[in-house]
C-alpha positions as CSV (number, residue, x, y, z in Angstrom):
1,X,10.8,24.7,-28.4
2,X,8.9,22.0,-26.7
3,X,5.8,23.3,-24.7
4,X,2.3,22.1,-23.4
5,X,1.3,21.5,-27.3
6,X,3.8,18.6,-27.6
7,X,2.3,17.3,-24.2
8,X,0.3,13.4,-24.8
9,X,-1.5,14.2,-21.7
10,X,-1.4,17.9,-20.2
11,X,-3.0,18.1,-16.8
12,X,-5.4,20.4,-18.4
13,X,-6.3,19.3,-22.0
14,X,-9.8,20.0,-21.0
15,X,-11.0,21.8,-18.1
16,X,-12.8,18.6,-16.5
17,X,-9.5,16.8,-16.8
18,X,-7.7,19.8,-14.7
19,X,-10.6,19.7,-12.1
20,X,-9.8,16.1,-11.8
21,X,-6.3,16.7,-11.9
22,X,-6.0,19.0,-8.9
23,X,-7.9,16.3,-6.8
24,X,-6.0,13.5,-8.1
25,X,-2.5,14.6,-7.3
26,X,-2.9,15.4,-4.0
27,X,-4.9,12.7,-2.9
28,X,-2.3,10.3,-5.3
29,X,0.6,11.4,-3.2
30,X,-1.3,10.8,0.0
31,X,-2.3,7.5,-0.7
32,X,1.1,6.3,-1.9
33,X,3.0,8.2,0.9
34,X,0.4,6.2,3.4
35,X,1.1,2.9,2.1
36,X,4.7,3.4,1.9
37,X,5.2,4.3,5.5
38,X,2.3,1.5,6.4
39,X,4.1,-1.0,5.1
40,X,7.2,-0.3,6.4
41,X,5.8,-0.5,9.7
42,X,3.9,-3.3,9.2
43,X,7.0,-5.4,7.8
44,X,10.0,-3.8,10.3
45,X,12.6,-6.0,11.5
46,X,12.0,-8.6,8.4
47,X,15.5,-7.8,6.8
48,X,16.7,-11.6,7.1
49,X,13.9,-12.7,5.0
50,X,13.9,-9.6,3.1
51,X,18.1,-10.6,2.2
52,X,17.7,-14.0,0.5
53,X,14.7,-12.5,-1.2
54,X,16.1,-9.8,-3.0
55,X,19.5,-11.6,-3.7
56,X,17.6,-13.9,-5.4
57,X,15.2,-12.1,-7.5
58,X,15.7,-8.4,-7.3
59,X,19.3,-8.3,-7.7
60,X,19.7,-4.8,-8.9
61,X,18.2,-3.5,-5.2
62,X,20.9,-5.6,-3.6
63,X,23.8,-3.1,-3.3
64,X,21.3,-0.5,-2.2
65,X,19.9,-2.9,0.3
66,X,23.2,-3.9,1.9
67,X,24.7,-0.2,2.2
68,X,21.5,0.4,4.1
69,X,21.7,-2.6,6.1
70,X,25.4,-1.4,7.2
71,X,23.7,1.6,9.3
72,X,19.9,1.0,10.3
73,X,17.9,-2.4,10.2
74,X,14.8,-0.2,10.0
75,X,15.7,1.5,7.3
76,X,17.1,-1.2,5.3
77,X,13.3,-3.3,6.1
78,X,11.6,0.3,5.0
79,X,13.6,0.5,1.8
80,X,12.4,-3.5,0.6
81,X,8.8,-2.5,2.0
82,X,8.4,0.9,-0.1
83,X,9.8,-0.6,-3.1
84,X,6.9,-3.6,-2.7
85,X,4.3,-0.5,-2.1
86,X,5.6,1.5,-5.3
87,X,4.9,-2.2,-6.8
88,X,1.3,-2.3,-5.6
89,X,0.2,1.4,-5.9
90,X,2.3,2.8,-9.3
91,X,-0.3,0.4,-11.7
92,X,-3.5,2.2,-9.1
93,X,-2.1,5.5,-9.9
94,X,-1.8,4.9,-13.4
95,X,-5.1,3.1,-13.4
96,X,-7.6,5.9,-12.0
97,X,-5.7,8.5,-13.4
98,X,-6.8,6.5,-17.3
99,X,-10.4,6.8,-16.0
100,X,-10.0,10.3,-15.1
101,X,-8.8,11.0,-18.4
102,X,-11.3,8.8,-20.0
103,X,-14.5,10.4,-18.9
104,X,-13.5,13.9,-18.5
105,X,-11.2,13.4,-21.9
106,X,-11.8,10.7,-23.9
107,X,-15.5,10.3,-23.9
108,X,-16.2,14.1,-24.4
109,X,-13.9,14.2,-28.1
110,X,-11.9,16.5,-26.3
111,X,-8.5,14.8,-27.0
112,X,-5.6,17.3,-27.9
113,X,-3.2,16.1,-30.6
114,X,0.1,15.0,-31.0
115,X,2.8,16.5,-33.1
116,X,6.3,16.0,-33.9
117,X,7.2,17.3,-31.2
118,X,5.3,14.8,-28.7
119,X,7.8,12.1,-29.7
120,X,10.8,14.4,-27.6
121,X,8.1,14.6,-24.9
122,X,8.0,10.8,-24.5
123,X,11.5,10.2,-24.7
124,X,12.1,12.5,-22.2
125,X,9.6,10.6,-20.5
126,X,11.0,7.6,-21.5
127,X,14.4,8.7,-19.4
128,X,12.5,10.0,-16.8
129,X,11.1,6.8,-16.0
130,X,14.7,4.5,-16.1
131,X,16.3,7.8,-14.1
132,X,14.1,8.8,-11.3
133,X,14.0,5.0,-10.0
134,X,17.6,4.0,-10.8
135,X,19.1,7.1,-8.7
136,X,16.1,6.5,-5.5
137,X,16.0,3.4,-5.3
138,X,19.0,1.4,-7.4
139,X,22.0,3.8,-6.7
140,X,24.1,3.2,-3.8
141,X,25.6,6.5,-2.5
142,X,29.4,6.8,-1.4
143,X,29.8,7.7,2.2
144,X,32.8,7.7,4.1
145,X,31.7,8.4,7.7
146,X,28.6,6.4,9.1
147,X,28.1,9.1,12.0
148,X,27.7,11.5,9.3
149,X,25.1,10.6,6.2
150,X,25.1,14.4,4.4
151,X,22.7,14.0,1.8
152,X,22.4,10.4,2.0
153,X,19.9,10.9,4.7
154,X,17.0,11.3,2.2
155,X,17.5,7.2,1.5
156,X,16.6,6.5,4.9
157,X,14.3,6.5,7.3
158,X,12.0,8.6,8.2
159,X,12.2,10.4,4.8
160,X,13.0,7.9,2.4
161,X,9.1,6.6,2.5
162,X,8.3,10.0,2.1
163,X,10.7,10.5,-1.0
164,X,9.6,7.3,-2.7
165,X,5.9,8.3,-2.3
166,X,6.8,11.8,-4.5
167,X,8.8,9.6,-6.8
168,X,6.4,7.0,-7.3
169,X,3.6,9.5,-8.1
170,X,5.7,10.9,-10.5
171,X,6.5,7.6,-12.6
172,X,2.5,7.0,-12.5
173,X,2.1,10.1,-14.3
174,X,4.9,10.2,-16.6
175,X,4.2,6.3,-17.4
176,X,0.9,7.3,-18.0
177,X,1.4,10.0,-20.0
178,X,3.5,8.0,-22.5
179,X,0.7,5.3,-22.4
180,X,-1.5,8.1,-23.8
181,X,1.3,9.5,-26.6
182,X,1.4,6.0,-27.7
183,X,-1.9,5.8,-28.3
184,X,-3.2,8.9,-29.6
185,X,0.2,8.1,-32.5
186,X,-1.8,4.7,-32.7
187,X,-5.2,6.7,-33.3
188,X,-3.5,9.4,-35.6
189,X,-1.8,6.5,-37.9
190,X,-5.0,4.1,-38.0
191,X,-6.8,7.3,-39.5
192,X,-4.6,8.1,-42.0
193,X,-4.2,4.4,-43.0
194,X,-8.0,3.7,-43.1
């Protein structure tokens, strides 16, 4: 069974780390919900612009972007905006989380280990990170009455900022966490090999 042992990066491989840990989330999914809906209302009403740009260079956000498009403006201007804010804030997130980890971690010689077992734990992560943003923000749901979204309503707005914000934060961690199974396999195989 795969538990906390085969973890690269548990939230609490030392108790500093954990202290940081329940400050970090929180304030992690503030920040990145409060940018996404920030720059949503800062770029509203942009979608022209917004069409030739994705088209041309983000072509996998196109179908996404057109289904919304085909019920709310706003919406379809929030989805481009959050996916520009995930852009800016995801490599923040992973970034102060690697200092947390590196004083209260690192610097200490408090590292846990990895195992054979780690390697499932980052290809788990591995899918976790092509998954969670293909279905939120790559996906284009089926709907067959506009009046009536059902659960298509979480890819909209007022939510959808909110959504993106949870699933951001949770690509920064599991993107980090990989980043530090990768290593510490770097670390274990540079000290057996000299």
């Amino acid at each position: 069974m795969i538990g906390k042992s085969a973890a690269p990066a548990p939230f609490d491989e030392t108790v500093e780390y954990a202290r940081f840990n329940r400050f970090f989330a929180p304030t992690a999914l503030f920040f990145v919900t409060a940018v996404a809906y920030a720059a949503s209302w800062f770029l509203q009403g942009h979608s022209a612009s917004f069409d030739r740009y994705v088209s041309e260079y983000l072509p996998w956000l196109h179908g996404r972007f057109q289904f919304l498009g085909s019920i709310s403006a706003f919406s379809q201007s929030s989805y481009v905006a959050v996916v520009f804010s995930g852009l800016f804030t995801v490599p923040i997130l992973i970034a102060v989380n690697a200092m947390g980890y590196w004083k209260t971690v690192v610097v200490k010689h408090k590292r846990g280990g990895v195992g054979r077992n780690t390697i499932f734990a980052i290809g788990f992560a591995l899918l976790v990170i092509v998954v969670m943003p293909w279905f939120f923000f790559v996906f284009v749901p089926e709907i067959h009455d506009p009046s009536y979204l059902g659960m298509a309503r979480v890819f909209f707005w007022p939510v959808f900022p909110m959504l993106a914000g949870m699933v951001f934060l949770v690509v920064a961690n599991v993107a980090f966490s990989v980043l530090v199974g990768i290593l510490k396999f770097v670390l274990v195989f540079r000290g057996r090999n000299g």
